[in-house]
C-alpha positions in Angstrom: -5.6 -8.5 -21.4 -4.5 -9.5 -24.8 -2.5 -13.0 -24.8 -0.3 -11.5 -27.0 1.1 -8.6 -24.5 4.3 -7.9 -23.7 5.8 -9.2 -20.6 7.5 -7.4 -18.3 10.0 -9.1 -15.5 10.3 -7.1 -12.4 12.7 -7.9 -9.7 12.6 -7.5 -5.4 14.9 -6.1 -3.8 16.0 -9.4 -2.5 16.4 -10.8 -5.4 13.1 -12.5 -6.7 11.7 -11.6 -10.3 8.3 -11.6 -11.2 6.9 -11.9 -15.1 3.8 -9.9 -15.5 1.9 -8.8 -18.3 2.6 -5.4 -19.4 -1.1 -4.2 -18.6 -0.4 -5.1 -15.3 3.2 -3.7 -14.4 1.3 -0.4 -16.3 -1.3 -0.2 -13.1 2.0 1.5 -11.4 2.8 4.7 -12.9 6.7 4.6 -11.7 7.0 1.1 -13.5 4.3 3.1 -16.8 7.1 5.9 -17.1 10.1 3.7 -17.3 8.2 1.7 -20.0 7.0 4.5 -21.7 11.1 5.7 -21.8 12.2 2.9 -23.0 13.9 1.9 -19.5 14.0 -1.6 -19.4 11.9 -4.4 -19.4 13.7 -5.4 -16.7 12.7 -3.6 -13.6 14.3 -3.6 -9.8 12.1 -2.4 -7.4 15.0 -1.5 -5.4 12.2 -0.4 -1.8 10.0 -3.8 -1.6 10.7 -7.2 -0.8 9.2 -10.3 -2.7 6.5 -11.0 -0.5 5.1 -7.5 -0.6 5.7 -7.2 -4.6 3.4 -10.4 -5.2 0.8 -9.1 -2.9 1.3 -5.7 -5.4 1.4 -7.6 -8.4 -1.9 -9.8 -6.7 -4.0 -6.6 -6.7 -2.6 -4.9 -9.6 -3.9 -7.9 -11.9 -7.5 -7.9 -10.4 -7.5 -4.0 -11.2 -6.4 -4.4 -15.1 -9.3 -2.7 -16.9 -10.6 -6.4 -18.3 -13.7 -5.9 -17.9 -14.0 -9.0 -16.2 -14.8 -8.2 -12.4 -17.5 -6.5 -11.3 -17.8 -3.0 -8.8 -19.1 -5.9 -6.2 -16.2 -8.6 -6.8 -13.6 -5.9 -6.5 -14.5 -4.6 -3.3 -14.7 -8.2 -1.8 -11.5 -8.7 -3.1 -10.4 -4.7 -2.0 -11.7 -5.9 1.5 -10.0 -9.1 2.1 -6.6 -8.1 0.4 -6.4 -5.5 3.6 -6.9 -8.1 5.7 -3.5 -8.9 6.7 -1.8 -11.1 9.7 0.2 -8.1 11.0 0.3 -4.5 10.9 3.8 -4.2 9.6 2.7 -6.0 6.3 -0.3 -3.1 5.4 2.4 -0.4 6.5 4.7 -2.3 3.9 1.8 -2.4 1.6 1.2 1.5 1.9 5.1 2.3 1.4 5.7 0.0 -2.2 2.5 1.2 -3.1 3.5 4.7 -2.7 7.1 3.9 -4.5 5.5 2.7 -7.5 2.2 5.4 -7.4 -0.6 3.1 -7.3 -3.1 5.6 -6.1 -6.1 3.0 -5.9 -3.6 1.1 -3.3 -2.4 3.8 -1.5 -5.9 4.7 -0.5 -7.4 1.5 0.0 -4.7 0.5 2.1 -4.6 4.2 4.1 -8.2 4.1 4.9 -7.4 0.2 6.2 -5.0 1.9 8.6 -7.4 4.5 9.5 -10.4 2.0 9.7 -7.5 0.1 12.3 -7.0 3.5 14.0 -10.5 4.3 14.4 -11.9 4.8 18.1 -8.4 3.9 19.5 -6.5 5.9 22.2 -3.6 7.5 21.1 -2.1 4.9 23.4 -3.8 1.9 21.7 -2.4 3.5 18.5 1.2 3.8 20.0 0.9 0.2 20.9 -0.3 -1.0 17.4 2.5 0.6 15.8 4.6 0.3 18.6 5.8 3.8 18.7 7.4 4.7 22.0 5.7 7.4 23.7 8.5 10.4 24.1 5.7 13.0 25.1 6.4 15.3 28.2 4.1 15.4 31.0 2.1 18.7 29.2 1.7 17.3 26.0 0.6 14.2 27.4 -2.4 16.1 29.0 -2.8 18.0 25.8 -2.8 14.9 23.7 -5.2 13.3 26.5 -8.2 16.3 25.8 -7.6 15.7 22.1 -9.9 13.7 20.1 -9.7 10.5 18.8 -10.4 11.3 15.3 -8.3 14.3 15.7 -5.2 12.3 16.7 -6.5 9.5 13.7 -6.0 12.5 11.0 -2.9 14.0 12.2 -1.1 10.7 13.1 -2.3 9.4 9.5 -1.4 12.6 7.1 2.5 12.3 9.5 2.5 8.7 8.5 1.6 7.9 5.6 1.2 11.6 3.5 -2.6 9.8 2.4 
């Protein structure tokens, strides 16, 4: 990134703004097509709080095309910024990062949830998400002679469209 690039201030839906280079604010192509429109260069993100919008903005700026990091640095970072204190926050991850089309997000943090998911009951996964179990007595047995991985895949394309 040039020190001479335009900054761009996005805003949280609750309120807090956020200066990032343009470079950065690009990595989303929602935030890209306003720019490229001449929108604003003032941006609400109107579907994620502050907290989540810094972790955004956090990977976003280790994913500029600097040339800076290597293939080796970025997955350590890839696999530490999925390592979050509560499920809830990498399901908030996966939604901003779908609102603002950050592909590289939206799958790292999908395949975090399905790495979570993996070898679980469909019970384990209810309580992980707590998701009440509304099944009737026959599609409880059904679900019971599924597999796990079966129940991983449909569960995660429901979800989270990944």
């Amino acid at each position: 990134m040039s020190s001479s690039s335009r900054m761009i201030m996005l805003k949280s839906m609750d309120g807090e703004e956020f200066e990032v280079d343009e470079a950065v604010a690009l990595q989303s192509q929602t935030i890209k097509h306003m720019i490229e429109n001449d929108c604003a260069d003032n941006i609400t993100v109107p579907r994620v709080t502050a907290n989540i919008l810094a972790k955004v903005i956090e990977y976003c700026k280790r994913h500029v095309d600097d040339g800076n990091a290597s293939a080796v640095d970025l997955k350590s970072f890839d696999d530490d910024f999925v390592k979050v204190d509560r499920v809830k926050n990498l399901i908030d991850l996966i939604l901003a990062a779908n609102y603002l089309d950050i592909k590289g997000l939206v799958d790292l943090t999908c395949e975090a949830v399905e790495n979570m998911m993996t070898g679980k009951t469909p019970e384990e996964i209810r309580e992980m998400f707590n998701i009440n179990n509304d099944l009737t007595p026959e599609a409880a047995i059904r679900e019971e002679n599924t597999s796990s991985s079966s129940a991983i895949s449909a569960y995660s394309s429901l979800l989270f469209n990944c």
